[in-house]
BAGU-564464 format. One line per field, with one value per residue (C-alpha): residue number from 1; residue in three letters; chain; y, z, x. Coordinates in steps of 0.02 Angstrom, whole numbers, m for minus. Layout:
seq <- [NUM; ...]
type <- [ala; ...]
mol <- [A; ...]
Y <- [Y; ...]
Z <- [Z; ...]
X <- [X; ...]
END
This chain:
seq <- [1; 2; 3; 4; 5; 6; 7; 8; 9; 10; 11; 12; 13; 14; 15; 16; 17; 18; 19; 20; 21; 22; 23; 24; 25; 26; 27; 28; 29; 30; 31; 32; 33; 34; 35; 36; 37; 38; 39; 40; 41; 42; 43; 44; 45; 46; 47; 48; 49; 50; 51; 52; 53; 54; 55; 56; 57; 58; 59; 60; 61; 62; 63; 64; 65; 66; 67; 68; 69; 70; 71; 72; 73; 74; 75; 76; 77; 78; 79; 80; 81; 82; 83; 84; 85; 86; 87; 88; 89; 90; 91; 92; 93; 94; 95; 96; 97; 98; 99; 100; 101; 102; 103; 104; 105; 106; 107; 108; 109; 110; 111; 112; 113; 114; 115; 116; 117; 118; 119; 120; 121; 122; 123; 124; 125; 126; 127; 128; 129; 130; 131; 132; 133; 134; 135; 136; 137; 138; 139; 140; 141; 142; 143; 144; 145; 146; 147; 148; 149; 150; 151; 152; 153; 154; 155; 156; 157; 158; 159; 160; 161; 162; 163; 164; 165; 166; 167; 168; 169; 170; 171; 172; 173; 174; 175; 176; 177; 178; 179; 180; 181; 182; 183; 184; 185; 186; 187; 188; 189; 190; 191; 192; 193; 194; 195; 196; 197; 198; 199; 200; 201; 202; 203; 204; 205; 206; 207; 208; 209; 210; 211; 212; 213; 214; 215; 216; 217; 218; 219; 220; 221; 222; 223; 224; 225; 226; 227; 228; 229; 230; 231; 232; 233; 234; 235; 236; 237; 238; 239; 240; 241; 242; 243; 244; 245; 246; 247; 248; 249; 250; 251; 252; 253; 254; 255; 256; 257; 258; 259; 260; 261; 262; 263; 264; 265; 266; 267; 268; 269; 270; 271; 272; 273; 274; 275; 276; 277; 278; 279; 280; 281; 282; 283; 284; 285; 286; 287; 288; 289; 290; 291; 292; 293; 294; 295; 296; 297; 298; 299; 300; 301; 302; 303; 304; 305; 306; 307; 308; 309; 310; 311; 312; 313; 314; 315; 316; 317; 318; 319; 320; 321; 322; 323; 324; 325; 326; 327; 328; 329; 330; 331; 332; 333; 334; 335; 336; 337; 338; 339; 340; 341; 342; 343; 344; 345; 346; 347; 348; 349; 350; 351; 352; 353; 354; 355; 356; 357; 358; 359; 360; 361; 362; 363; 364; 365; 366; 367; 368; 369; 370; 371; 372; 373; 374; 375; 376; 377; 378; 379; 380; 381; 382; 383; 384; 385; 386; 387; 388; 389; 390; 391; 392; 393; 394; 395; 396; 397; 398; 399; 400; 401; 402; 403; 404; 405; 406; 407; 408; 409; 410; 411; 412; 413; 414; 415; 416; 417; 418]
type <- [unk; unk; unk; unk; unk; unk; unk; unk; unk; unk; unk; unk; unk; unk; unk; unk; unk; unk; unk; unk; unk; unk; unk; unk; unk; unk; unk; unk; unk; unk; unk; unk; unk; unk; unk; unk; unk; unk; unk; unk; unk; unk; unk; unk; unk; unk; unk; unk; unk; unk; unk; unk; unk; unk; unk; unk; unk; unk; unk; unk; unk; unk; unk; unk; unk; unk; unk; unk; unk; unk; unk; unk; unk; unk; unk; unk; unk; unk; unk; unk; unk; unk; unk; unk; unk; unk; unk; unk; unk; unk; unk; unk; unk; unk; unk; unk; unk; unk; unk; unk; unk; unk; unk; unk; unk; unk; unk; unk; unk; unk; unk; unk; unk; unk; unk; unk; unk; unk; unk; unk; unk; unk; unk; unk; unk; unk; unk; unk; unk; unk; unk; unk; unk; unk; unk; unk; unk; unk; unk; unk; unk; unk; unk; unk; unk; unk; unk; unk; unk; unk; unk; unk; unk; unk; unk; unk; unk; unk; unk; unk; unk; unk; unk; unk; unk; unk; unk; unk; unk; unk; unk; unk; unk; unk; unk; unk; unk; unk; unk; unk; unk; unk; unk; unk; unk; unk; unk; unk; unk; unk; unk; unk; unk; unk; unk; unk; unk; unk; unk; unk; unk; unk; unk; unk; unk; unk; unk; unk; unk; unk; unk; unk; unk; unk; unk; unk; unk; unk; unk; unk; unk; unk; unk; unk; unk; unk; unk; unk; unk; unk; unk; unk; unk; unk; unk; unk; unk; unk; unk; unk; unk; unk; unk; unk; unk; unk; unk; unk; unk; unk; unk; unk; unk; unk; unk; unk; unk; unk; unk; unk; unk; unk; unk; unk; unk; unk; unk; unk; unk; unk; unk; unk; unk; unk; unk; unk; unk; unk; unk; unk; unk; unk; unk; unk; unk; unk; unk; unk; unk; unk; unk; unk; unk; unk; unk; unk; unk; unk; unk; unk; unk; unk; unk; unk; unk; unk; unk; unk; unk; unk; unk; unk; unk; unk; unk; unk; unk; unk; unk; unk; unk; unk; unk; unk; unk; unk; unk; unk; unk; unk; unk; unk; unk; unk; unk; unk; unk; unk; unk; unk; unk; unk; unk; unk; unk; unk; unk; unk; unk; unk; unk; unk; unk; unk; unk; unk; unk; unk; unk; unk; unk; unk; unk; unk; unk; unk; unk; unk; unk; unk; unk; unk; unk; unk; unk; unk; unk; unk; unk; unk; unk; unk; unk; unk; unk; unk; unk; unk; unk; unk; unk; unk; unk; unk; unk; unk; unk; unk; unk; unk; unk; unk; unk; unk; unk; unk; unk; unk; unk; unk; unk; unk; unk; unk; unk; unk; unk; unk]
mol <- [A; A; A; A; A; A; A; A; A; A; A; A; A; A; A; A; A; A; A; A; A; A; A; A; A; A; A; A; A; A; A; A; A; A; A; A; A; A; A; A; A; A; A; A; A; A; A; A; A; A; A; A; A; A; A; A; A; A; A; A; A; A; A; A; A; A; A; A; A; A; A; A; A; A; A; A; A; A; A; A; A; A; A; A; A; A; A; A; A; A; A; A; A; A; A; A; A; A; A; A; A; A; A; A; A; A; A; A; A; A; A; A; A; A; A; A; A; A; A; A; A; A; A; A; A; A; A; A; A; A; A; A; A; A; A; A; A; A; A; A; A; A; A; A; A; A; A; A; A; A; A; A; A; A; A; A; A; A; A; A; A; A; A; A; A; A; A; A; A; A; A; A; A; A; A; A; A; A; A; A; A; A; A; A; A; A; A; A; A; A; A; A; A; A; A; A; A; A; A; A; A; A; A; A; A; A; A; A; A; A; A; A; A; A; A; A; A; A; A; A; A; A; A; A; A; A; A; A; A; A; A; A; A; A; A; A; A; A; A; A; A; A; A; A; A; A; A; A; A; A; A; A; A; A; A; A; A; A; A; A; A; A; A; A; A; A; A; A; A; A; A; A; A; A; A; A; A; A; A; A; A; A; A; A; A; A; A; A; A; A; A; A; A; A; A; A; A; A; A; A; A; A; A; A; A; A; A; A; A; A; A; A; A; A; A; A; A; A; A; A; A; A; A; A; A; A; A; A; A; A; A; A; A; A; A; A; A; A; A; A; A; A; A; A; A; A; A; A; A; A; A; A; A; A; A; A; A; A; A; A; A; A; A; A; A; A; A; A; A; A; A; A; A; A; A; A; A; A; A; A; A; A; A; A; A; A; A; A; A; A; A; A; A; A; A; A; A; A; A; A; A; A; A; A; A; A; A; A; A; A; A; A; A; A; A; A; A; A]
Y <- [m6125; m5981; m5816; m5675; m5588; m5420; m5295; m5255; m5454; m5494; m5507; m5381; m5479; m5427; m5486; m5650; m5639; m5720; m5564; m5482; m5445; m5538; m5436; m5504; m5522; m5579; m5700; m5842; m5932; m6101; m6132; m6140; m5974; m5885; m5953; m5880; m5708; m5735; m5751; m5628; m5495; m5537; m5527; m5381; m5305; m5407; m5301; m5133; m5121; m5243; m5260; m5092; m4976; m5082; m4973; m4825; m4936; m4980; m4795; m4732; m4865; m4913; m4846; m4641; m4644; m4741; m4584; m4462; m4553; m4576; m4390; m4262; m4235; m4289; m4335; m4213; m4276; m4457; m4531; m4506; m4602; m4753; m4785; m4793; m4888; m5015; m5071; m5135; m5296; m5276; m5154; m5266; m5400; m5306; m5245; m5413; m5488; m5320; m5340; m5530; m5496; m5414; m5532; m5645; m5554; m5522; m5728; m5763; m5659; m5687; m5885; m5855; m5755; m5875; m6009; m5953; m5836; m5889; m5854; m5706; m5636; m5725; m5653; m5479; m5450; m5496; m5334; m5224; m5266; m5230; m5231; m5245; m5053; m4979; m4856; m4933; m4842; m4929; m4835; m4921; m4841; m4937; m4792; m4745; m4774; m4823; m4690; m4744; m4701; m4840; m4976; m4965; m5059; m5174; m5056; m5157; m5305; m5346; m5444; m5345; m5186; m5126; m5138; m5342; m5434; m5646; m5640; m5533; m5433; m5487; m5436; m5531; m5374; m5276; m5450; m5482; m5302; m5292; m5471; m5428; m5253; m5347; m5433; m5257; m5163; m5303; m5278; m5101; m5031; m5123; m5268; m5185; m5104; m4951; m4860; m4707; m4693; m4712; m4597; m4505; m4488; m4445; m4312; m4214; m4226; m4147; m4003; m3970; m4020; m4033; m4008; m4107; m4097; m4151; m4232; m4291; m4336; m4468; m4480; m4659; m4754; m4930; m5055; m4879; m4946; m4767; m4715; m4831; m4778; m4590; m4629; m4727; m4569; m4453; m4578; m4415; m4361; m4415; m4498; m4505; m4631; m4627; m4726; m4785; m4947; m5062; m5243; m5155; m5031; m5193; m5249; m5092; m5070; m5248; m5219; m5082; m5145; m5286; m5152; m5052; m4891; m4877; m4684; m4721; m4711; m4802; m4700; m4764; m4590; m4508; m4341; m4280; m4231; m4195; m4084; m4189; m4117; m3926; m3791; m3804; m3957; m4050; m3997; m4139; m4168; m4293; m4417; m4558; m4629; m4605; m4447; m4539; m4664; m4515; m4447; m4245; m4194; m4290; m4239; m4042; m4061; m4195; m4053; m3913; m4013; m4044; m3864; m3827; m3924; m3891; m3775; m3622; m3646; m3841; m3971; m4031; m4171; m4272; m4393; m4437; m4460; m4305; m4228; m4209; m4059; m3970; m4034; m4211; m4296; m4356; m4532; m4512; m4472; m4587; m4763; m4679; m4695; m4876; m4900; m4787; m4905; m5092; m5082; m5016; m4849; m4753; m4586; m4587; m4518; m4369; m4331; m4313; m4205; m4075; m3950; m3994; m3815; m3738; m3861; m3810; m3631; m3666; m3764; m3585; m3582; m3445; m3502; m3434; m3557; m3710; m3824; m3975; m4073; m4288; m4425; m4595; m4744; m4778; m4958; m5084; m5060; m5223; m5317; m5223; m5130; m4980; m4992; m4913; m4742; m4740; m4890; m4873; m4813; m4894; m4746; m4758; m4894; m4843; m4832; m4642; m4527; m4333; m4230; m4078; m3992; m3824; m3742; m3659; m3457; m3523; m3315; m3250; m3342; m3288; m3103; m3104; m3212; m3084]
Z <- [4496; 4596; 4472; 4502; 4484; 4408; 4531; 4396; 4429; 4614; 4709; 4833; 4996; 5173; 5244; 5343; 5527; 5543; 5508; 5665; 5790; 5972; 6135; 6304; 6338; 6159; 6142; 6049; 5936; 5846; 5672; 5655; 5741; 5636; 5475; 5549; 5542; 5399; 5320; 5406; 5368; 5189; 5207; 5250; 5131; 5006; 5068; 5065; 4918; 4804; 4879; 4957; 4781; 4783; 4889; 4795; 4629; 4729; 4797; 4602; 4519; 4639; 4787; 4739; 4580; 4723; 4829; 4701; 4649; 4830; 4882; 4751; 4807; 4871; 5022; 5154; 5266; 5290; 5402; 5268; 5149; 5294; 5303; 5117; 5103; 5248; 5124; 4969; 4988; 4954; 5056; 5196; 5124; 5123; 5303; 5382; 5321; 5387; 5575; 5554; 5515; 5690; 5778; 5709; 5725; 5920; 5948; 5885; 5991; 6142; 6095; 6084; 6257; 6347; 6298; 6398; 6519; 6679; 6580; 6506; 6674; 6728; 6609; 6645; 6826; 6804; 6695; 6805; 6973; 6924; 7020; 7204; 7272; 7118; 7109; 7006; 6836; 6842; 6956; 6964; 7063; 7057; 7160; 6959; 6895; 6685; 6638; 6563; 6388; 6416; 6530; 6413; 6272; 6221; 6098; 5930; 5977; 6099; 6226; 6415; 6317; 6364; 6573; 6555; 6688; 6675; 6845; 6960; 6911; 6716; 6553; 6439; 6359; 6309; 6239; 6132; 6057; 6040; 5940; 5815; 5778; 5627; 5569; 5571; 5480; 5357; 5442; 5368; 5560; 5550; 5633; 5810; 5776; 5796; 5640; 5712; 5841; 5698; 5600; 5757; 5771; 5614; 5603; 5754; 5690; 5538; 5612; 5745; 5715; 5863; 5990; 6132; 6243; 6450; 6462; 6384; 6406; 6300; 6329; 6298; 6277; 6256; 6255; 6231; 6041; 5995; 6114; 6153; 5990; 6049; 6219; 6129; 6013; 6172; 6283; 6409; 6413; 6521; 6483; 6576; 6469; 6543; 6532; 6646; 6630; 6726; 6643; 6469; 6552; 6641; 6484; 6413; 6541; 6541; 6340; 6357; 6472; 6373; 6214; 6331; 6343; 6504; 6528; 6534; 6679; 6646; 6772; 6802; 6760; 6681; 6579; 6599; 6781; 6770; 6923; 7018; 6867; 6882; 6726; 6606; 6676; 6495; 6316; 6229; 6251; 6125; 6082; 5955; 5890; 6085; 6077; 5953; 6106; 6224; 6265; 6191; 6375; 6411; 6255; 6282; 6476; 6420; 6277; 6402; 6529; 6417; 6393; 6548; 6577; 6408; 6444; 6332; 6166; 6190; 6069; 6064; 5953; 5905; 5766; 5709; 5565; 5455; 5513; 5421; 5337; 5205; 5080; 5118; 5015; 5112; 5041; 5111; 5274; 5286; 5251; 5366; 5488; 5482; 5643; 5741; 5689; 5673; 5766; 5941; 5920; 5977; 5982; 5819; 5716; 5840; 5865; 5697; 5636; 5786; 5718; 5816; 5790; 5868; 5990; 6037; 6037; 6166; 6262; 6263; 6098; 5982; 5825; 5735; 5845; 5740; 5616; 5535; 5445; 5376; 5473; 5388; 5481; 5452; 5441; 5368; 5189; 5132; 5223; 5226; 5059; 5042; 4959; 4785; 4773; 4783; 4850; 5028; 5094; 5231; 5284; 5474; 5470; 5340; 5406; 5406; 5508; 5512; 5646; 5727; 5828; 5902; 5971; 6132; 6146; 6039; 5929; 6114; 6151; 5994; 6026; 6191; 6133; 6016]
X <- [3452; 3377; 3295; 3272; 3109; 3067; 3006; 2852; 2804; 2835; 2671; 2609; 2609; 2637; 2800; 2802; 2781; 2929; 2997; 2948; 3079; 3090; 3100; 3101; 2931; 2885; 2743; 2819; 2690; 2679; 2702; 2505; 2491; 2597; 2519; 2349; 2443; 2531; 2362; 2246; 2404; 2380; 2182; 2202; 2309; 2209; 2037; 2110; 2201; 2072; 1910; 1921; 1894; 1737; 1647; 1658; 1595; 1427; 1410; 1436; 1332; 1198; 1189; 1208; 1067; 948; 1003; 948; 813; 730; 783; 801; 962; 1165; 1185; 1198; 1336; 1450; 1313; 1171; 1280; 1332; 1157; 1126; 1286; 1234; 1093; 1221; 1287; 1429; 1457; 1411; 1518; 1665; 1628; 1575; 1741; 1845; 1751; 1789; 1964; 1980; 1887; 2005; 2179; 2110; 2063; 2232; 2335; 2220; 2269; 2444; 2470; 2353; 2445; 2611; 2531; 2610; 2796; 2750; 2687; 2869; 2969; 2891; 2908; 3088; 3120; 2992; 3058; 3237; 3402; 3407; 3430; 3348; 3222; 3087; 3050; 2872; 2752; 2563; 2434; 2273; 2182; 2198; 2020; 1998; 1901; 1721; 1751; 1899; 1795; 1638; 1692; 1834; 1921; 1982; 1882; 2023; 1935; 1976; 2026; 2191; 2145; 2086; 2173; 2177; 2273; 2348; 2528; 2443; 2534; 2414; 2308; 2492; 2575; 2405; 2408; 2598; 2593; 2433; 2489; 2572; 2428; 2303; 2455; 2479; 2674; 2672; 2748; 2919; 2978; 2938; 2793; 2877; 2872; 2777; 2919; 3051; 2951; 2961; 3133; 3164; 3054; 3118; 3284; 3262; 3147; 3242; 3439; 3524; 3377; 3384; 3256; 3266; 3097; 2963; 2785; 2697; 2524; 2410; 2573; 2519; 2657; 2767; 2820; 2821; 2930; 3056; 3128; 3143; 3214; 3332; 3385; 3392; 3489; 3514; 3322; 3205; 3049; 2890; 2746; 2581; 2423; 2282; 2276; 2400; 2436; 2470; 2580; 2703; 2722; 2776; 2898; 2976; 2966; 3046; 3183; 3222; 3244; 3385; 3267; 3301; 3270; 3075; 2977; 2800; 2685; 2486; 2413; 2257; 2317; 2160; 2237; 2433; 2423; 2574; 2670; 2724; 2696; 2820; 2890; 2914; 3014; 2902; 2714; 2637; 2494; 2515; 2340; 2287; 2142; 2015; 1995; 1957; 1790; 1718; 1747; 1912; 2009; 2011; 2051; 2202; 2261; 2233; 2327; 2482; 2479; 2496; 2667; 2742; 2869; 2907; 2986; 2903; 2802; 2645; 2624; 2471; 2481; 2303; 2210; 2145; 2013; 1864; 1849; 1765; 1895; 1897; 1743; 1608; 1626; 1784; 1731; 1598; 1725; 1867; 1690; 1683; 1789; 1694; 1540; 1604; 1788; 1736; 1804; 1636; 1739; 1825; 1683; 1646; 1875; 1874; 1758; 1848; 1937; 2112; 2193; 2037; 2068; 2248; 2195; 2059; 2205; 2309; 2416; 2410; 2361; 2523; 2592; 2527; 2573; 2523; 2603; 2624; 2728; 2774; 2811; 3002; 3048; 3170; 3115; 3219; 3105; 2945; 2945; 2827; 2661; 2668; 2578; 2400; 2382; 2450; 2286; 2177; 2079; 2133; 2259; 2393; 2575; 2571; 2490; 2430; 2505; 2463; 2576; 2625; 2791; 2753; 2779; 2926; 2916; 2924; 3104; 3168; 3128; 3181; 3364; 3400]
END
């Protein structure tokens, strides 16, 4: 006879993988497969929310009074306490088995699209070639080149980055990072991965009631898993999703197909350079985790550039991290660091110590114009329950996000309406 179990004494896992959702182009992996994810999901979870607080017992205990002791003083800034932090072990414990854990996550996937690339690749151009007569809503360009700050270095440990190609007309780098997002997350983005989108969604509609906006732009899309689920709550608007490198963005488009979010058009673009757009040509410009994985001089041309064809009484959106500022602790600062250090993310130290508004203002927004403001992935919560309070926190990989946006010369339409 089945009991039930008190909330106060069920255990905090992740949810099983078997929980994610199938789309068209789906990997499909083996029992043994899944267990790997099943466990590194749980790893995961089981190193933020236990091993994690750790770090800030060695800093307290050890590594601070050898600080003080050595210096005469605290530590000036988050990279003065890395490197005194780099020297604890367990510190380095804790960080060999987090860059393990994405070595891991990344061999697994890798395995798991390998393993059925020629169907995958298949299965894809069937979605991206479409019906006979139809214009194609997946436009490659391969004079497109991957910008350096992309070619450089295989972001997330993913082996290829995002532009890797195995063969030619390739889907294998999207299906690896669409089928391991679950295993970073510890399944905290939904059974899509498309939380943000959802969270999206749901933002938007209670900012804005009734807006509905013609087109939108959506910069560094991925696999587009954060905005299928906005095309698919603006049926009627069009969507243009953008990103430079080509076997990712196949798979987004046959993913997307295969979803019914039709209304996309998957374009091989660098936003640095929007110029075949004209001003004001979109009601929507946004980023989703994309600008920490730009270069200092790409990310103010991409921001000026999505200025430029926002039209009046538009959004700009960028859901990031927080940046660091003189609030945030630097202990803080320094272990939200650790990806820029040990993850591949070379940028994401440097994007977020930027002050973003100042950054929008440069781009041509007044800075009444701003807002900020939080954005929680939105998911099946019967399935993947939410982490109690305080404890929710990965410093960079937590199911919520910080957003800064801005409504364009949106004061001026009012005055002039009225």
């Amino acid at each position: 006879m089945s009991k039930t179990v008190p909330n106060d004494q069920k255990l905090d896992v992740a949810p099983p993988y078997n929980a994610v959702a199938r789309h068209g182009v789906s990997p499909q992996p083996s029992h043994d497969e899944i267990a790997r994810f099943d466990f590194l999901a749980n790893f995961n979870k089981f190193m933020a929310s236990t091993l994690s607080p750790g770090n800030k017992l060695a800093y307290d205990k050890r590594v601070l009074p050898a600080f003080l002791k050595e210096h005469g003083r605290e530590p000036q800034d988050r990279f003065e306490i890395r490197h005194a932090m780099n020297k604890d072990p367990f510190h380095k414990f804790w960080s060999a088995l987090k860059r393990n854990s994405m070595e891991m996550r990344q061999q697994n996937g890798r395995a798991i699209v390998l393993r059925q690339i020629d169907e995958l690749n298949a299965k894809a151009r069937q979605y991206n070639e479409g019906a006979q007569g139809v214009k194609s809503t997946l436009e490659l360009n391969p004079e497109i080149a991957v910008p350096r700050y992309q070619s450089a270095v295989d972001i997330h440990c993913m082996p290829g980055s995002y532009h890797g190609e195995e063969l030619p007309g390739d889907v294998s780098a999207g299906a690896n990072y669409d089928c391991g997002i679950f295993a970073t997350t510890g399944g905290g983005l939904g059974a899509l991965t498309d939380g943000g989108g959802q969270a999206l969604v749901d933002w938007i509609k209670k900012e804005r009631p009734g807006w509905e906006p013609r087109r939108v732009l959506d910069i560094g899309t991925t696999v587009g898993h954060n905005i299928v689920p906005l095309a698919l709550a603006f049926p009627d608007c069009e969507f243009i999703a953008i990103d430079t490198a080509a076997p990712i963005l196949r798979y987004a488009h046959a993913r997307a197909q295969s979803l019914g979010a039709t209304n996309i058009k998957f374009i091989q673009a660098n936003a640095e350079d929007l110029s075949r757009w004209d001003d004001g040509t979109f009601d929507w410009v946004q980023t989703t985790m994309f600008l920490h994985e730009t270069s200092g001089k790409a990310l103010p041309k991409i921001i000026a550039e999505g200025y430029r064809v926002l039209a009046d009484n538009g959004l700009m959106l960028h859901l990031e991290q927080p940046e660091y500022s003189d609030a945030m602790p630097l202990f803080e600062q320094f272990l939200r660091d650790w990806d820029a250090f040990n993850n591949n993310e070379p940028f994401w130290s440097s994007m977020h110590a930027l002050d973003m508004k100042d950054e929008m203002v440069k781009a041509g927004f007044d800075r009444d114009e701003l807002f900020e403001t939080g954005v929680r992935a939105v998911v099946d919560r019967e399935i993947f329950p939410e982490a109690p309070t305080g404890e929710d926190e990965d410093h960079g990989r937590a199911a919520f996000w910080h957003a800064y946006g801005a409504w364009k010369n949106a004061d001026q339409m009012q005055e002039a309406a009225e």
